[in-house]
C-alpha positions as CSV (number, residue, x, y, z in Angstrom):
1,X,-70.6,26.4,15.5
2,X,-67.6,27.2,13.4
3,X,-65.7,30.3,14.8
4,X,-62.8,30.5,12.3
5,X,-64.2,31.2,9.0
6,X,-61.8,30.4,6.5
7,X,-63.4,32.3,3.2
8,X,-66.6,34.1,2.3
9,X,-66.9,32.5,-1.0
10,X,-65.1,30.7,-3.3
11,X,-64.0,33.3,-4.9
12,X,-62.1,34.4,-1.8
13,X,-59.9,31.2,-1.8
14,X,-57.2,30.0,-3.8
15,X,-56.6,26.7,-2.7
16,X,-52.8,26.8,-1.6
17,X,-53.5,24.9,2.1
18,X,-51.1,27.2,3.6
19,X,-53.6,27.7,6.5
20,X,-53.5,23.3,6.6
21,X,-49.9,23.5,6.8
22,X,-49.9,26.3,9.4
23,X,-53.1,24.2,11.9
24,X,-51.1,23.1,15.1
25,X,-53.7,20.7,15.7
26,X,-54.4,19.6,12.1
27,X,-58.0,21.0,12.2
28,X,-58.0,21.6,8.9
29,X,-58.5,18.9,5.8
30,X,-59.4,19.2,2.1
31,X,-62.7,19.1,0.4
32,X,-63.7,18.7,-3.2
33,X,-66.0,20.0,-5.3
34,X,-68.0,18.3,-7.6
35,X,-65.8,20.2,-10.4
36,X,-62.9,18.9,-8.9
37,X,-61.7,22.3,-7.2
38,X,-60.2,21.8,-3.6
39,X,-61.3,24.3,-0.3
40,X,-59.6,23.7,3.2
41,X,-62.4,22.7,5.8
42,X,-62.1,23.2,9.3
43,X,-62.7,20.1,11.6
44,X,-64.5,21.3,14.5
45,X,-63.8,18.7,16.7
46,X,-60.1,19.5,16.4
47,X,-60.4,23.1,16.2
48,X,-59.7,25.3,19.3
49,X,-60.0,28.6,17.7
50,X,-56.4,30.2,17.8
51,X,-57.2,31.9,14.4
52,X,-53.6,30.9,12.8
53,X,-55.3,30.0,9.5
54,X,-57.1,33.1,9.0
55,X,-54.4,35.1,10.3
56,X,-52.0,33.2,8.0
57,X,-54.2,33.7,4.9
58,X,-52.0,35.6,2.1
59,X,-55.1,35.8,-0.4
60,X,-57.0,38.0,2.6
61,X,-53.6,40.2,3.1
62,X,-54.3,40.5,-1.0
63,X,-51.6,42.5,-3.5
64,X,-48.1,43.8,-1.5
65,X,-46.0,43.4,-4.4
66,X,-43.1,45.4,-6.1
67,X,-43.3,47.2,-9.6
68,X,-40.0,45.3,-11.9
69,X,-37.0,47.8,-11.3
70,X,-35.9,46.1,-14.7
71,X,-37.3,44.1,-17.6
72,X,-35.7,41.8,-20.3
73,X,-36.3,39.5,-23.0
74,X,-34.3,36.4,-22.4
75,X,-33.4,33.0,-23.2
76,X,-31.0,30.3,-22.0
77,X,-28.3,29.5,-24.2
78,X,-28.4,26.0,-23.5
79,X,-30.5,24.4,-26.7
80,X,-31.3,21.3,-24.5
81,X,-32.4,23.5,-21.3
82,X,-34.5,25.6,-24.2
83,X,-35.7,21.9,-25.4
84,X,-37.4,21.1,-22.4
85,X,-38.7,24.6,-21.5
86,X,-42.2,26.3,-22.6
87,X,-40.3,29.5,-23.6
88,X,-36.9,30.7,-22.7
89,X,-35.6,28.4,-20.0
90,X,-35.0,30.9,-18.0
91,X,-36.4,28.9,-14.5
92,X,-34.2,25.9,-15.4
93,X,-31.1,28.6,-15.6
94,X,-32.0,29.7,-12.1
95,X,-32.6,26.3,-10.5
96,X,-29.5,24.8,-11.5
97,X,-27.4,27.8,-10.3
98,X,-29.1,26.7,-7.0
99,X,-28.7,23.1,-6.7
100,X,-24.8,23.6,-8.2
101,X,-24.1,25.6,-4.9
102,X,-25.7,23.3,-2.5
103,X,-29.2,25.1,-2.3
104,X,-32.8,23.5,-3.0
105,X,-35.6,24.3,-6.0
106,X,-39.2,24.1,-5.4
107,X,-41.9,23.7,-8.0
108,X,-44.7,22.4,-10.1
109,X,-44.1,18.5,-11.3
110,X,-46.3,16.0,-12.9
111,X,-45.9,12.6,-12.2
112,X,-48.4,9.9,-14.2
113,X,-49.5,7.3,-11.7
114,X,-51.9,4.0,-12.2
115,X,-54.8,5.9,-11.1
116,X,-53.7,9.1,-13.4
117,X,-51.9,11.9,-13.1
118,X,-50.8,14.1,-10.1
119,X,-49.8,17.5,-10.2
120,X,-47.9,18.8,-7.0
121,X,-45.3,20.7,-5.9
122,X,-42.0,19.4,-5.5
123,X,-38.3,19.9,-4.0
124,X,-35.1,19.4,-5.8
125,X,-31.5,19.5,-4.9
126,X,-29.7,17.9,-7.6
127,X,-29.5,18.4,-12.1
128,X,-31.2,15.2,-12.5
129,X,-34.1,15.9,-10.2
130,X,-34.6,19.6,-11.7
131,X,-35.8,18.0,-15.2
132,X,-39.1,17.4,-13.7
133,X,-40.1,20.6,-12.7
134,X,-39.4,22.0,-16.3
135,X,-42.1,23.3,-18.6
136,X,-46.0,24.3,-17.8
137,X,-48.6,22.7,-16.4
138,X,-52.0,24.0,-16.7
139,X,-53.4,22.4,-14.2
140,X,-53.7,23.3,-9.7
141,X,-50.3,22.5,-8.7
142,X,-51.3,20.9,-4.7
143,X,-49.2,22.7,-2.1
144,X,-50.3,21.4,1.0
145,X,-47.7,20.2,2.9
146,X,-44.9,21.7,0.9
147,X,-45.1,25.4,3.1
148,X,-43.8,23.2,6.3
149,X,-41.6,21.6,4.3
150,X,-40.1,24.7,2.4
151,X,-39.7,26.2,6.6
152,X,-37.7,23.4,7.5
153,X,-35.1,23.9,4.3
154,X,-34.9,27.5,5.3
155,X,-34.2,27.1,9.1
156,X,-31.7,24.5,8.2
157,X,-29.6,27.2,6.7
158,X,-29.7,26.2,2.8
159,X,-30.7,28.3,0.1
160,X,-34.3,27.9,-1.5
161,X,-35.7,28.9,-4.8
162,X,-39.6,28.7,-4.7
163,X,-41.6,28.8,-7.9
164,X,-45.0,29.3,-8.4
165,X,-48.1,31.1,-9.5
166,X,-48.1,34.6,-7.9
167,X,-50.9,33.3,-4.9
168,X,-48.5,30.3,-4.0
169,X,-45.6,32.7,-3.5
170,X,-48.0,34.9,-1.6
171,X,-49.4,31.9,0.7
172,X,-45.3,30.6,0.9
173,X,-44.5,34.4,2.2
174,X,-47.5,34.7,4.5
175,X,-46.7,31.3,6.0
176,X,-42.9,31.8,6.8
177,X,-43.9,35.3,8.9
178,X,-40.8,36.5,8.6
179,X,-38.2,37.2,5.6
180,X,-35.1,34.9,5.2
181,X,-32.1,36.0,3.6
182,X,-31.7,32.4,2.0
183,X,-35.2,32.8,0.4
184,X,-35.7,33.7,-3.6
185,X,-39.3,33.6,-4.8
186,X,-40.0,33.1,-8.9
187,X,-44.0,34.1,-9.8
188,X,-45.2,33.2,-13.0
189,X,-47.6,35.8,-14.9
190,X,-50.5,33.5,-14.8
191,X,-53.7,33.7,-16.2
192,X,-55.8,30.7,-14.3
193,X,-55.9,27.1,-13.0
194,X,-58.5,24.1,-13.9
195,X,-58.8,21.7,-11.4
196,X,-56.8,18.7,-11.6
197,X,-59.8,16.4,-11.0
198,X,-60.7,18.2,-14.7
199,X,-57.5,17.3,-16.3
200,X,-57.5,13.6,-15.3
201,X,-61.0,13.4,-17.1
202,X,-59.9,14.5,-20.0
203,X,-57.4,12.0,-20.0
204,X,-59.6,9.2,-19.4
205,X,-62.2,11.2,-22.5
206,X,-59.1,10.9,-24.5
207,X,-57.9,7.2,-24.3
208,X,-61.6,6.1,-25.0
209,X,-61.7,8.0,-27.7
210,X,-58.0,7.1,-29.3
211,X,-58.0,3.4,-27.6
212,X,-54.5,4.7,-25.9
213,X,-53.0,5.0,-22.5
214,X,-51.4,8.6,-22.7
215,X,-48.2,7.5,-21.0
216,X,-47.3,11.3,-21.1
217,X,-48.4,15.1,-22.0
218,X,-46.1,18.3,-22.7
219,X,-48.5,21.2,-22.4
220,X,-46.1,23.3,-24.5
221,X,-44.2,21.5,-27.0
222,X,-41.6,23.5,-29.4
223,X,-40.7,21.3,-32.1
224,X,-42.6,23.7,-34.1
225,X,-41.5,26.6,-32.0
226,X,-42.7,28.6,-29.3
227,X,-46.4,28.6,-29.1
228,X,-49.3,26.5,-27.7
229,X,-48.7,23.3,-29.3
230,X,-49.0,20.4,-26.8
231,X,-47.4,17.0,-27.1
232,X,-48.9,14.0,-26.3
233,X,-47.5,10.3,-25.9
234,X,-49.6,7.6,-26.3
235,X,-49.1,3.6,-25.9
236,X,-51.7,1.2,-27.8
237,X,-50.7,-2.5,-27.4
238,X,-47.2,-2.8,-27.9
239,X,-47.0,0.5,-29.6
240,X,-46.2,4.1,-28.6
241,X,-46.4,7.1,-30.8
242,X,-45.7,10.7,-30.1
243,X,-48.2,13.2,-31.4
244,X,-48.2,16.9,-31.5
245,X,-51.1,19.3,-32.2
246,X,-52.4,22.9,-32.0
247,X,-53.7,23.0,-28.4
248,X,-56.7,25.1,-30.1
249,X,-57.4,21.5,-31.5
250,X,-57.9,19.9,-27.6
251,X,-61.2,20.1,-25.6
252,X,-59.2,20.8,-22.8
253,X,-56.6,23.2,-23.7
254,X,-59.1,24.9,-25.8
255,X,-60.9,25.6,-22.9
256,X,-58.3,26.7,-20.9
257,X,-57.2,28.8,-23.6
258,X,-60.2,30.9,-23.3
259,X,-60.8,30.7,-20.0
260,X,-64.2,28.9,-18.7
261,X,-62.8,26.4,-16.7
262,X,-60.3,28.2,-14.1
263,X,-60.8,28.5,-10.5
264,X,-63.5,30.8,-9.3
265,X,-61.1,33.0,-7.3
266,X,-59.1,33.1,-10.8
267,X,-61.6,35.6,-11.7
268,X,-60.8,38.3,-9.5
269,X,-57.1,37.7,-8.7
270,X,-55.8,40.7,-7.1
271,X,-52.3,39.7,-8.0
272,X,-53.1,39.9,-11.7
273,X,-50.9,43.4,-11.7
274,X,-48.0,44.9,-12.7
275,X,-47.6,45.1,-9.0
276,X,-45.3,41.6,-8.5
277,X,-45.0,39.6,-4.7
278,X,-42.2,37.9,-6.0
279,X,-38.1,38.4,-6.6
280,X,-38.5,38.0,-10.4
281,X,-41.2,37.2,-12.3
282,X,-41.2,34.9,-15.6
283,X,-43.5,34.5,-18.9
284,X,-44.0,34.1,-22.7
285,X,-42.2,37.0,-24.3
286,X,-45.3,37.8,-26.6
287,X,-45.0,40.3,-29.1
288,X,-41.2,40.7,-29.2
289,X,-41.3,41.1,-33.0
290,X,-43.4,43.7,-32.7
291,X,-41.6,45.4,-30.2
292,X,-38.3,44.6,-30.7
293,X,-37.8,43.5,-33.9
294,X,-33.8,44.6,-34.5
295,X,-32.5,43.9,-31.3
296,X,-34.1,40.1,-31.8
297,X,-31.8,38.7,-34.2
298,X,-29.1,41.0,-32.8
299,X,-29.0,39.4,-29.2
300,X,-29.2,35.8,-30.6
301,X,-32.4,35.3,-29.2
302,X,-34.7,33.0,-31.4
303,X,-38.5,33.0,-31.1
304,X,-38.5,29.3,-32.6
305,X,-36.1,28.0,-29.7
306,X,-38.2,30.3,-27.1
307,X,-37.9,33.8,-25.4
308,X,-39.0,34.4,-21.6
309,X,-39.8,38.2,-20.7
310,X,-38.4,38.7,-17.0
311,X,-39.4,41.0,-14.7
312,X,-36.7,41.8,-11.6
313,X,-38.8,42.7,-9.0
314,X,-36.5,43.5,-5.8
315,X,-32.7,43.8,-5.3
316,X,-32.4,39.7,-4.4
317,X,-34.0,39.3,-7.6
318,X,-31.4,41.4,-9.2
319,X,-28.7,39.6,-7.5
320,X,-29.1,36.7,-8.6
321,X,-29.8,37.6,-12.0
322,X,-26.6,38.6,-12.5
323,X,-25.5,35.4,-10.9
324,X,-27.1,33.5,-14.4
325,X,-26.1,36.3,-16.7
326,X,-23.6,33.9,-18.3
327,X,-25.8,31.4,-19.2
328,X,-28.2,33.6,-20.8
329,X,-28.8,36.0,-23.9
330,X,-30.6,38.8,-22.8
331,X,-31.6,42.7,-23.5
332,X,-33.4,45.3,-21.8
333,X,-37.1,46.0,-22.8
334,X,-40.0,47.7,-20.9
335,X,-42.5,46.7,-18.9
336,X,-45.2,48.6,-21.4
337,X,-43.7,46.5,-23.9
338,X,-44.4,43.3,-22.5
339,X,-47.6,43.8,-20.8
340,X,-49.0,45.6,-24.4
341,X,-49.4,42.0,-25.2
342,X,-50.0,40.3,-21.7
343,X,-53.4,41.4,-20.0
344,X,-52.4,39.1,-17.2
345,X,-50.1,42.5,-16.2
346,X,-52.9,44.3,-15.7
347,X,-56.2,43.1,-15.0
348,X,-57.5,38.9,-14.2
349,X,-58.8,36.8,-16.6
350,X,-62.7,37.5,-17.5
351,X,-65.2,35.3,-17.0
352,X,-66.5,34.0,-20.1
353,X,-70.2,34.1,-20.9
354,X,-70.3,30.1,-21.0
355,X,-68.2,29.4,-17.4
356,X,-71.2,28.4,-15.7
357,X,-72.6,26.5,-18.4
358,X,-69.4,24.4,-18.8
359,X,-69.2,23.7,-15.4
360,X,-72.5,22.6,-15.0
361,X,-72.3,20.4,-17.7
362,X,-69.2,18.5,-16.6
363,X,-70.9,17.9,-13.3
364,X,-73.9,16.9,-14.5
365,X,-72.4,14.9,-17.6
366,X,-68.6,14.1,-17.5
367,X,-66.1,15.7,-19.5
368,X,-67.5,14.4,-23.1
369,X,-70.1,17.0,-22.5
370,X,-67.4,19.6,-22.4
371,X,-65.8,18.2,-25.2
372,X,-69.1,18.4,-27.4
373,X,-69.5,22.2,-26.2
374,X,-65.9,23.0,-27.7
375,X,-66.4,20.9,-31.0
376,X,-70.0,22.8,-31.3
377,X,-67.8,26.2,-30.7
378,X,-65.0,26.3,-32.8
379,X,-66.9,24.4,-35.9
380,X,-64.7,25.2,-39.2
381,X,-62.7,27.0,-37.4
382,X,-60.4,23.5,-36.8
383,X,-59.6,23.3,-39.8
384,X,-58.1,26.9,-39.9
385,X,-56.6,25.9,-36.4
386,X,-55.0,22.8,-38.3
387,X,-53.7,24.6,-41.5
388,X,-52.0,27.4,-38.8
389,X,-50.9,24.5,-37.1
390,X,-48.6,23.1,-40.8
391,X,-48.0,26.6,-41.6
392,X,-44.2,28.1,-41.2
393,X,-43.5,30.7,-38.0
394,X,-42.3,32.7,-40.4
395,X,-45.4,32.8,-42.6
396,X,-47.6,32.9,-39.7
397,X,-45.7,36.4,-38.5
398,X,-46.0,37.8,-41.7
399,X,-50.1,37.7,-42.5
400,X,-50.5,39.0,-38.6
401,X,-48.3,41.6,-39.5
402,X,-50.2,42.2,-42.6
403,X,-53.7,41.7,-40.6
404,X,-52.5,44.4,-38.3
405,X,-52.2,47.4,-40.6
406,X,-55.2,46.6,-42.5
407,X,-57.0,46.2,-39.0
C-alpha cells in the first residue's frame, strides 16, 4: 500500500513535478486525466518511502509571500521588445539584462511539433534564444525536469532568472531548499491554466473546421493594441494567411476568459494574494486610464503599444529593477490601484456554474462539444464582440467611461 500520499484531491495539486524532479529513485511518473490535466503518481515498486516528495511539496507549505514594497506602471521602450510582448515587455527587459552579463532565463515557450503543440518550460542564455519565451501562453507550462535543471545552473555559479506562474516559483523555491544569491524569481498575476491536452484539441477542432494547418498562435496580439486579441497563422495548400480576432470570438479563449476550463486546484489558489512568493511580480496594467490618467501620456507610456503593472516584492527584486531602469518608462502607482481592477490580487478565480458541465462534455464528446456550448452562450453577443473588435481604442475608452457614470 502506498505510504507517501502525494495529494488529498485534485484540488490540492498543481501539477509542477517538483516532487518528480526531487525522487532519488525516480518513483514518481505522470498521469493524465481524461481532461488532459497531469498528477504525479507514485511507483510503488520504486518507492522506498523517504518522504522527499511530500516534504518538498511548495503547494502544501501554501502562501509565504512578501506584500510589493513598490509598484509601477511600466513599459519597455524598445517598440520591437513591446511588439512581441502581451503588455509592457517588461520580462523581455529583464531577461536580456541577464543573458547580456553571462547569466541564464527560464520560462514558458511554445514550440509547434508534427504531433501539435508543446508547451514547456525552457532555459535561455543568449538574445536570440529569449524571443521564444516572449508573450503568454494560456495553457500548463510542463516543468518536470526543469527544477534539476535550474539546481545545476545555480550551483554552477551563474545567475538565473526564473519566470513563472506564482505555484511554479513556489515549487522552484521549495525544491532548491535553500536561498541562492544568484537566484531572481518573476511570478505572473495569474488567473488559471487549461490543460494542454485541451489546447491541442482545439487546434485540431479548428483546422477541420477552416481546412488549415495553424502553423502558429499569438495568444495576445497588439496590432490593434493591448487587449485580448489573439493571432493566428494558418497554412492551406500553398497558402498562409495571418488572421487576428477578438479572443471573445474563440471557443477556447472564450472559455478561458471566463474561467470553466482551468485546473481544479486553480480554484482555490492560495497564492491568488496581494501576498507575492516571488522577487517582482508582472501583469496587464488594467485600468490605468482610470487611475492614472495624466501621468499616462506624461511618462510616454502608450496603452496601444502596452503597459505592464510591476510589483517589487523583496530588495533583489528592487535591485535589479534599477538595473533595467534605462530601458524602461516607468512611474510609481499603488498597489490599490492596480488590484481595483485585478481580482487575481486578491481572491482565485471562481468556479463557474457550467465547469463541470464543460468538462464533462469534452470527455465525453471532444472539444466540438465545448465549442457548441460557447456558440450556444454568447449568441448575438458575437456580433457585439466583432463590432468592439473594428472599433478604435480610443472610442472603446470613451463609451466605458461614459457606461461607468451612468452605472
Amino acid at each position: 500500500m502506498e505510504k507517501n500520499r502525494l495529494y488529498e484531491d485534485s484540488s490540492k495539486c498543481c501539477g509542477c513535478f517538483a516532487c518528480k524532479d526531487a525522487c532519488p529513485k525516480d518513483a514518481i511518473t505522470i498521469r493524465a486525466t481524461e481532461a488532459g490535466f497531469l498528477y504525479p503518481k507514485i511507483d510503488t515498486a520504486k518507492c522506498v518511502n523517504c518522504g522527499l516528495c511530500i516534504r518538498i511539496c511548495g503547494y502544501k507549505k501554501g502562501n509565504d509571500g512578501n506584500k510589493p514594497e513598490e509598484v509601477f506602471a511600466a513599459a519597455s521602450k524598445s517598440n520591437a521588445i513591446l511588439s512581441a510582448a502581451a503588455s509592457g515587455g517588461i520580462f523581455s527587459v529583464m531577461a536580456r539584462e541577464f543573458v547580456n552579463n553571462g547569466g541564464v532565463v527560464c520560462g514558458s515557450a511554445m514550440f509547434r511539433t508534427e504531433t501539435g503543440f508543446i508547451v514547456r518550460h525552457s532555459f535561455a542564455d543568449n538574445e536570440n534564444e529569449l524571443k521564444k519565451l516572449a508573450g503568454s501562453k494560456y495553457v500548463k507550462s510542463a516543468t518536470d525536469g526543469v527544477f534539476r535543471e535550474a539546481e545545476e545552473i545555480l550551483r554552477s555559479g551563474k545567475s538565473l532568472l526564473f519566470s513563472g506562474t506564482p505555484c511554479q516559483v513556489a515549487a522552484l523555491k521549495s525544491f532548491l531548499r535553500k536561498d541562492y544569491d544568484n537566484l531572481t524569481t518573476v511570478d505572473l498575476i495569474c488567473h488559471g491554466v487549461p490543460s494542454l491536452q485541451l489546447f491541442n484539441d482545439y487546434i485540431l477542432f479548428y483546422e477541420k473546421k477552416h481546412s488549415c494547418t495553424v502553423m502558429d498562435l499569438i495568444f495576445r496580439d497588439k496590432s490593434r493594441g493591448q487587449g485580448m486579441n489573439c493571432r493566428i497563422t494558418e497554412k492551406s495548400g500553398e497558402k498562409t494567411r495571418v488572421k487576428v480576432m477578438d479572443g471573445r470570438l474563440s471557443s477556447y479563449f472564450g472559455m478561458f476568459l471566463k474561467g470553466s476550463v482551468y485546473r481544479e486546484n486553480c480554484y482555490s489558489c492560495p497564492y491568488a494574494s496581494e501576498k507575492r512568493g516571488a522577487d517582482i511580480t508582472l501583469g496587464d496594467y488594467w485600468g490605468i486610464y482610470q487611475e492614472h490618467a495624466g501621468e499616462v501620456t506624461k511618462a510616454g507610456l502608450d496603452n496601444r503599444k502596452g503597459i505592464s503593472c510591476v510589483l517589487i516584492n523583496t530588495g533583489k527584486g528592487a535591485d535589479l529593477w534599477q538595473r533595467v531602469s534605462e530601458d524602461i518608462l516607468c512611474f510609481h502607482s499603488k498597489l490599490e490601484k492596480v488590484a481595483a481592477h485585478n481580482d487575481r490580487l486578491s481572491t482565485p478565480s471562481s468556479k463557474p456554474a457550467d465547469r463541470e458541465h464543460v468538462m464533462k462534455s469534452y470527455i465525453l464528446n471532444g472539444y466540438e462539444s465545448v465549442d457548441e456550448i460557447y456558440s450556444k452562450e454568447i449568441q448575438i453577443k458575437k456580433y457585439r464582440y466583432i463590432l468592439e473588435f473594428h472599433m478604435p481604442k480610443t472610442v472603446k475608452r470613451t463609451l466605458k467611461r461614459i457606461l461607468s457614470t451612468q452605472a
